[in-house]
Every structure is written in structure tokens, then in C-alpha cells.
C-alpha positions as CSV (number, residue, x, y, z in Angstrom):
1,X,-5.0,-6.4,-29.8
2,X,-5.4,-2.7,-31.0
3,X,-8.1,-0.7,-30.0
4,X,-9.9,1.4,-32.3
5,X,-10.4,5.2,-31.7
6,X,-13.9,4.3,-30.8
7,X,-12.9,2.0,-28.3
8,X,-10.2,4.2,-27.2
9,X,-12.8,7.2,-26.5
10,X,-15.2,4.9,-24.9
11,X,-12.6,3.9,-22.4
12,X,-12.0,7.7,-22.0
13,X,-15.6,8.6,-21.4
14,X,-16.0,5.3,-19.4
15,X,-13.5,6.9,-17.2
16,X,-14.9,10.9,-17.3
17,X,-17.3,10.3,-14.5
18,X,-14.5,8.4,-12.0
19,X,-12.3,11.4,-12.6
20,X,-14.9,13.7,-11.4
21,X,-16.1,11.7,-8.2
22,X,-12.2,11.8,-7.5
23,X,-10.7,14.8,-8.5
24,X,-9.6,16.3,-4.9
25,X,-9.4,13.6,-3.2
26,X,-6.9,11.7,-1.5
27,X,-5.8,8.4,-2.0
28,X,-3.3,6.3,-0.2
29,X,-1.5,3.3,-2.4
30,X,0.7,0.2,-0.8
31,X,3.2,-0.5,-3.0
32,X,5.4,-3.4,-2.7
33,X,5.3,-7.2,-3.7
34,X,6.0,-8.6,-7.5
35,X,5.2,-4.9,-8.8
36,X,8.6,-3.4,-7.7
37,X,9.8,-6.3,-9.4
38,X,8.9,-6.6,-13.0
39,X,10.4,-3.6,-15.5
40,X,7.1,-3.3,-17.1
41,X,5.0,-3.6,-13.4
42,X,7.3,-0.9,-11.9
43,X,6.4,1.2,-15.3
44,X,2.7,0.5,-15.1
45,X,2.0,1.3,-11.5
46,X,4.0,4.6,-11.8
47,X,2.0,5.9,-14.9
48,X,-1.0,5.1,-13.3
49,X,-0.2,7.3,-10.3
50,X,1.0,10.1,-12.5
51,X,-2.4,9.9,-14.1
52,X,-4.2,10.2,-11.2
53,X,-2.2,13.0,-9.8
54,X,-2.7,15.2,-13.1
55,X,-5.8,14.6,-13.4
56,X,-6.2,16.1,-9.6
57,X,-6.4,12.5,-7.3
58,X,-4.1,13.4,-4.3
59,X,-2.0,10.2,-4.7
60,X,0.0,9.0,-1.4
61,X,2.6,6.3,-1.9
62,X,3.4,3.7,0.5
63,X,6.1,1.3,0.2
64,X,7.5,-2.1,0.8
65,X,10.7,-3.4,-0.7
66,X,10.8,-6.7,0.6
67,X,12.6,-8.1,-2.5
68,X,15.3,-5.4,-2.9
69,X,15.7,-6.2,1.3
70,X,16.1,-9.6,0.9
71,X,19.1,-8.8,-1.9
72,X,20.9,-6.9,0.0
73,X,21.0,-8.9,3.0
74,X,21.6,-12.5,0.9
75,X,25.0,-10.1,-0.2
76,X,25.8,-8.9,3.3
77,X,25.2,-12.6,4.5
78,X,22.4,-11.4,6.7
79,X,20.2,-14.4,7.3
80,X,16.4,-13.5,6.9
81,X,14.2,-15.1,9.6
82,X,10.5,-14.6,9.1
83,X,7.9,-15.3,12.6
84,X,4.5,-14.9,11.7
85,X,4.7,-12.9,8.6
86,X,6.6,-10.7,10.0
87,X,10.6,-9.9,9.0
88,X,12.9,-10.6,12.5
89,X,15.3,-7.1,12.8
90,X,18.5,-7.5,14.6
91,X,20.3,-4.7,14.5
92,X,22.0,-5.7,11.4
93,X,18.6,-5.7,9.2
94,X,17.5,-3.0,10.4
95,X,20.2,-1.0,9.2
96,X,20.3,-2.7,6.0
97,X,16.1,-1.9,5.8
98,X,16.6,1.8,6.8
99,X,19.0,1.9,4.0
100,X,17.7,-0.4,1.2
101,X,13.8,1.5,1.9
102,X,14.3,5.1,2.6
103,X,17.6,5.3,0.4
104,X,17.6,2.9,-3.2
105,X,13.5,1.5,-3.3
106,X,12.6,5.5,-2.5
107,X,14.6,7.2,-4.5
108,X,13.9,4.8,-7.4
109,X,10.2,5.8,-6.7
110,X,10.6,9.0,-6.8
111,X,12.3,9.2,-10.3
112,X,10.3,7.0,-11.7
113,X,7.5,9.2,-11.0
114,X,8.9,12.8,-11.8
115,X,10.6,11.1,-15.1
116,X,6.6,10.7,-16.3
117,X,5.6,13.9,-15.7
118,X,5.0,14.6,-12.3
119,X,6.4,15.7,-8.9
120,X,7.4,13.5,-6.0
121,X,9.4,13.8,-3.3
122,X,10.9,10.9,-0.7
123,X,9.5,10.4,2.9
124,X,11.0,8.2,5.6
125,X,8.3,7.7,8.3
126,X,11.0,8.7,10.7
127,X,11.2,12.7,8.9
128,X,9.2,15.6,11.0
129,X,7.8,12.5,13.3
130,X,5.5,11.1,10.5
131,X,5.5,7.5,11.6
132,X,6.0,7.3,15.5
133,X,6.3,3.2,17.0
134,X,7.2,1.4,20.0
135,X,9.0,-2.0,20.2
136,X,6.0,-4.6,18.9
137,X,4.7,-7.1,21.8
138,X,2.0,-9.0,20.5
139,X,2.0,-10.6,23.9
140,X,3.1,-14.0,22.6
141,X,6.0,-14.3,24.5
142,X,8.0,-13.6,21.2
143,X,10.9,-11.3,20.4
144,X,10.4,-9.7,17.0
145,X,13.4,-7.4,16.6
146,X,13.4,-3.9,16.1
147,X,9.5,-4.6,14.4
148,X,7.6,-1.5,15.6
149,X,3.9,-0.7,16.6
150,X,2.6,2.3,15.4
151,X,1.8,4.8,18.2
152,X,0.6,7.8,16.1
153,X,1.0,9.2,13.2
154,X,1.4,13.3,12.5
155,X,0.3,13.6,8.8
156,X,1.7,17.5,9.0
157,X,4.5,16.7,6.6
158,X,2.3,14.9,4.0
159,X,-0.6,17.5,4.5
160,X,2.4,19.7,3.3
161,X,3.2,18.2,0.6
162,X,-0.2,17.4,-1.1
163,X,-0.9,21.3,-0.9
164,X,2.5,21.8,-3.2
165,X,1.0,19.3,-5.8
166,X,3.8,16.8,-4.7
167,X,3.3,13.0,-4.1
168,X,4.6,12.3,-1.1
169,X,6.7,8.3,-1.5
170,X,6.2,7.3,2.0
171,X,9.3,4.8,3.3
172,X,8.0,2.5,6.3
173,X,10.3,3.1,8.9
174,X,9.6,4.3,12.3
175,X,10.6,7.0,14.9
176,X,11.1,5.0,17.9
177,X,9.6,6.4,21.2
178,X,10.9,3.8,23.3
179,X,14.2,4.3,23.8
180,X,15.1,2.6,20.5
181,X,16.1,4.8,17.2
182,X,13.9,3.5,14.8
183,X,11.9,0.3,13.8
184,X,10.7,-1.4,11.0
185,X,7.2,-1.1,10.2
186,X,4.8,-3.3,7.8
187,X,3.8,-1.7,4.9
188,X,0.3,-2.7,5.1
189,X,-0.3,-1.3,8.6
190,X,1.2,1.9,7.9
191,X,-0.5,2.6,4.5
192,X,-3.7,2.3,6.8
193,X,-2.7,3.8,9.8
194,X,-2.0,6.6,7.3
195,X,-4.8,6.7,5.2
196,X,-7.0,7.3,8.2
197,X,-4.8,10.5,9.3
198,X,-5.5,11.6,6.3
199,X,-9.2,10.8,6.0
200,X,-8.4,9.2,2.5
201,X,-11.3,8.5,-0.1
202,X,-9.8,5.1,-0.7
203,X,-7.0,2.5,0.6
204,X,-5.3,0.0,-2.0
205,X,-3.0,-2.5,-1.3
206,X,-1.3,-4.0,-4.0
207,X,-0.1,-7.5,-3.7
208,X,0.5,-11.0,-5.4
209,X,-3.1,-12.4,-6.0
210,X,-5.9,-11.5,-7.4
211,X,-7.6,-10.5,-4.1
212,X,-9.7,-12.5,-1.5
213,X,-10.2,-16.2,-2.8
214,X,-12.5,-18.5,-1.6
215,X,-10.7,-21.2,-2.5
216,X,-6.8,-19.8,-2.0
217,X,-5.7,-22.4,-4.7
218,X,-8.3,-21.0,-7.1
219,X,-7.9,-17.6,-8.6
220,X,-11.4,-17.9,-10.2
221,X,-12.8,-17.9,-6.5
222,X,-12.2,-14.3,-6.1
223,X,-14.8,-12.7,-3.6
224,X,-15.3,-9.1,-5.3
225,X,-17.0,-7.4,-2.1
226,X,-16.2,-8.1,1.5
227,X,-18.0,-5.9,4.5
228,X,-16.3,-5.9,7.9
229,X,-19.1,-8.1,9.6
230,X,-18.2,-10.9,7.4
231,X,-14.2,-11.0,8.4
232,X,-14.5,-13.0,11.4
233,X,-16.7,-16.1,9.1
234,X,-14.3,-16.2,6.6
235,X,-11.7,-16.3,8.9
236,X,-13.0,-18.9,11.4
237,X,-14.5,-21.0,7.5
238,X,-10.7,-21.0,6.8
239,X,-10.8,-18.7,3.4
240,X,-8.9,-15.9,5.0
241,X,-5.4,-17.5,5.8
242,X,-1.7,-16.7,6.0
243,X,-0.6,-13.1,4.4
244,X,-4.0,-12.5,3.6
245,X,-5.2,-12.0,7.4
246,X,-3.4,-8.9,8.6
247,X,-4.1,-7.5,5.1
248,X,-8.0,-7.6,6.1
249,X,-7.6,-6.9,9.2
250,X,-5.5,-3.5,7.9
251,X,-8.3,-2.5,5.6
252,X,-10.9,-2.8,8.4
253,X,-8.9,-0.9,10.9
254,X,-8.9,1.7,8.1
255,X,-12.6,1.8,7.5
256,X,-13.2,1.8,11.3
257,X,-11.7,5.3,11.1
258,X,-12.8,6.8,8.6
259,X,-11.7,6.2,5.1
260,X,-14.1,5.1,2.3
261,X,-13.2,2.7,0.6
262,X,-10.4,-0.5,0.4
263,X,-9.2,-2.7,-2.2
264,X,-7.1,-5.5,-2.3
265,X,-5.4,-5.7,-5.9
266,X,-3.3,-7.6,-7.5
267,X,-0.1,-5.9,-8.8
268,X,1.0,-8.4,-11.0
269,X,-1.6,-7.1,-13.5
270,X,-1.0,-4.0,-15.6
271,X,-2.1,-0.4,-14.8
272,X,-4.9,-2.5,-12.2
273,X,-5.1,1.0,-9.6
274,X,-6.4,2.6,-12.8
275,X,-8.5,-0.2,-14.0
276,X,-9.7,-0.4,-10.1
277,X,-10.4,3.7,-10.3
278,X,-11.5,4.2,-13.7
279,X,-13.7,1.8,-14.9
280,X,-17.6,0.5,-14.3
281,X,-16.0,-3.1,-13.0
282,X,-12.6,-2.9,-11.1
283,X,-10.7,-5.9,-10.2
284,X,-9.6,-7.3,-7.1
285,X,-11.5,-7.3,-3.7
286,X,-13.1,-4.3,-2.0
287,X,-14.0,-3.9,1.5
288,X,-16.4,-1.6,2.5
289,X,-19.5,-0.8,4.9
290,X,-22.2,-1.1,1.9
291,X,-23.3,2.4,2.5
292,X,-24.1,2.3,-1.3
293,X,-23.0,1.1,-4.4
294,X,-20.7,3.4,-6.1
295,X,-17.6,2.2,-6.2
């Protein structure tokens, strides 16, 4: 349905005083899932991070590219094995993830994004020692490939970049300090990891539901606020489950150092970072400490 020009300026005033909390500050976005998917998603998430960059959010980009991965490797006639969530990297997929993430899925990114107006430029985690990981031992007795653990994290190169005006596209793979050249990392944990070297406003990560559900076969059970002291209920009540764990637990290792705010969205719905910015009700789940309630 059309809006009228009244409607269309009451979205924009709607939207004046979320510019101004924001304007300066940094925000880091996990992109990944159905978005890089659909035509019209990959169009929608890009346009909104071009808006927030001109009108002056400092927009960071983290990204998956689990589907482009799985393509590639399907062609090569790489078997995907998943343990726990996580992707198993032989040697093989690793080469085919360094490749398919910091080559096609980031450069697509990137053009996408200066084709609307702005200016980005491609990061692999492994370029002036952003990302730094060690083999992952979860203690479980299991072998996970070359799936890394985050050691540290120099945001120099990104700190670099914002001050240029340029969005840095972060890529998710690791500088090994073990011995090992590089690993792959989880895009989740690294869009947090980063957003706290950073000390970003906010952390969203973008996936394929609607958020936090109550009921997980329910999408009209969504749970709009979540603080970190309730994490361990819903877990042990059974409502947090599956994928949806180590995306909670990422947010609240991000608020635990520092940054703001975290939302869980869902990326199959158009432009949802900017309705999640810009307007009185956002969408998806937020976790936060309940300092106060601005969102």
C-alpha cells in the first residue's frame, strides 16, 4: 500500500530523534543467514547500512556466508559435516571458506554497498592481525577442524577505517597463533568479540526467526526484552535451544564488556536494522541490562 506524504514525513520525523541518539556512534551488524540469500534481502540490508552510514552511524559489517560455502563445497564434492552447530574444517573446507568468505561473499558486500552510495572496503580477520584464534577445544573430547577460538582482537585496522568514513566488511576468518595458518571463526562470536573492542553502541545479529520465542514453533511467542539474569531460566525451561543458544550467549558476552545494546533480528524481513534503529517499536529481541528504557 502507498503511503501518503503525510505518512511518509511522519515516518521521517518518527525517525529524527534515533538519528540524533546515533549519529557517531558505532555499530557492529552480523550478516549472514537467508539475507545473503534473497535478491531483494541482500538489497534491503545494504540500503539500510548505507543509510545509517550517511546519516553518520559508524556501521561495521560482519559476515557469514554459510549458504554460498555450502555451494561451493556441494561442487568441489566436499562433504559438509556439522558437530554442535558448528561447521567441521579439514583442510579442504577451510580453503574453500577462506576463499568463498574473504574472496566472492566480501567482495559482493562491498559493491553492493559503494554501488548505493557509500564507501566500503573488504576485511579478512586474518589482515594487520584483526581476528587472532587458536585451535577450538571445548574440552569435549571432540576434534572440530580448523574451527578457531578467538584469542584477541586488535581493532587498529577497523579504528582506521571508520575515521576515513569507510565501512569496514569484516570476513570471519582467523590468524592462527598456534602453529596453524588460519581458522574458521563463527560469525556470531566474532561480530561480538568485535563489537566490544570497539565499545559499540549496539550489536545485531541477523538471522532466520523472528528473535527469542517462547514457544520455538510459534513465531507469535516472541519475547521482545531479554536481561542477562534471565538466560540461564530460559535455558534450563527449555525456550532457549539449538542455534539460538550460542547466539545469547554471544550477545551477553558482548554486554558483559561493554557494549549497549543487542538485538536478535530477523533478516528475512525487509530493511528490519532500520526498522530496529529508527522507529518507536523495533522488531526482534533485545538484550540488555535494563539500565533504562530507551531503546
Amino acid at each position: 500500500m502507498d503511503l501518503s506524504l503525510q505518512d511518509r514525513a511522519s515516518t521521517l520525523i518518527e525517525a529524527l530523534p534515533y538519528i540524533q541518539k546515533y549519529y557517531g556512534k558505532t555499530i557492529v551488524v552480523k550478516y549472514g543467514g537467508n539475507a545473503m540469500v534473497s535478491d531483494e534481502l541482500v538489497e534491503a540490508v545494504t540500503s539500510d547500512i548505507v543509510m545509517l552510514s550517511l546519516v553518520g552511524v559508524r556501521v561495521i559489517v560482519v559476515h557469514g556466508g554459510g549458504p554460498a560455502i555450502n555451494k561451493m563445497t556441494e561442487a568441489l564434492g566436499i562433504k559438509t559435516k556439522k558437530i554442535n552447530g558448528l561447521r567441521y574444517t579439514d583442510q579442504a573446507t577451510m580453503d574453500v571458506v577462506q576463499a568463498v568468505l574473504c574472496g566472492q561473499v566480501n567482495k559482493n558486500i562491498v559493491n553492493m554497498i559503494n554501488t548505493r552510495g557509500a564507501h566500503a572496503i573488504g576485511i579478512c580477520g586474518m589482515d594487520d592481525h584483526l581476528i587472532q584464534a587458536k585451535k577450538l577445544d571445548k574440552g569435549d573430547g571432540i576434534d572440530y577442524g580448523l574451527v578457531g577460538e578467538i584469542t584477541a582482537i586488535d581493532p587498529t585496522i577497523i579504528g582506521t577505517t571508520l575515521m576515513s568514513d569507510v565501512i569496514p566488511v569484516i570476513s570471519t576468518v582467523a590468524e592462527g597463533i598456534d602453529g596453524n595458518k588460519c581458522y574458521n571463526i563463527n560469525a556470531d562470536t566474532a561480530a561480538a568479540k568485535i563489537a566490544a573492542s570497539v565499545h559499540a553502541e549496539k550489536l545485531i545479529l541477523m538471522t532466520d526467526v523472528r528473535g527469542v520465542l517462547r514457544n520455538p514453533k510459534d513465531e507469535n511467542t516472541l519475547i521482545r526484552q531479554i536481561l542477562p539474569s534471565e538466560i540461564p531460566y530460559l535455558r534450563q525451561d527449555g525456550i532457549l535451544s539449538g542455534g539460538m543458544i550460542p547466539k545469547v550467549e554471544c550477545c551477553a558476552d558482548a554486554l558483559e564488556h561493554g557494549v549497549k545494546r543487542t538485538h536478535i533480528l530477523d533478516g528475512r524481513i525487509p530493511h528490519a536494522i532500520l526498522i530496529e534503529m529508527l522507529t518507536h517499536r523495533g522488531i526482534g529481541t533485545m538484550i540488555w541490562k535494563g539500565e533504562n528504557n530507551n531503546k
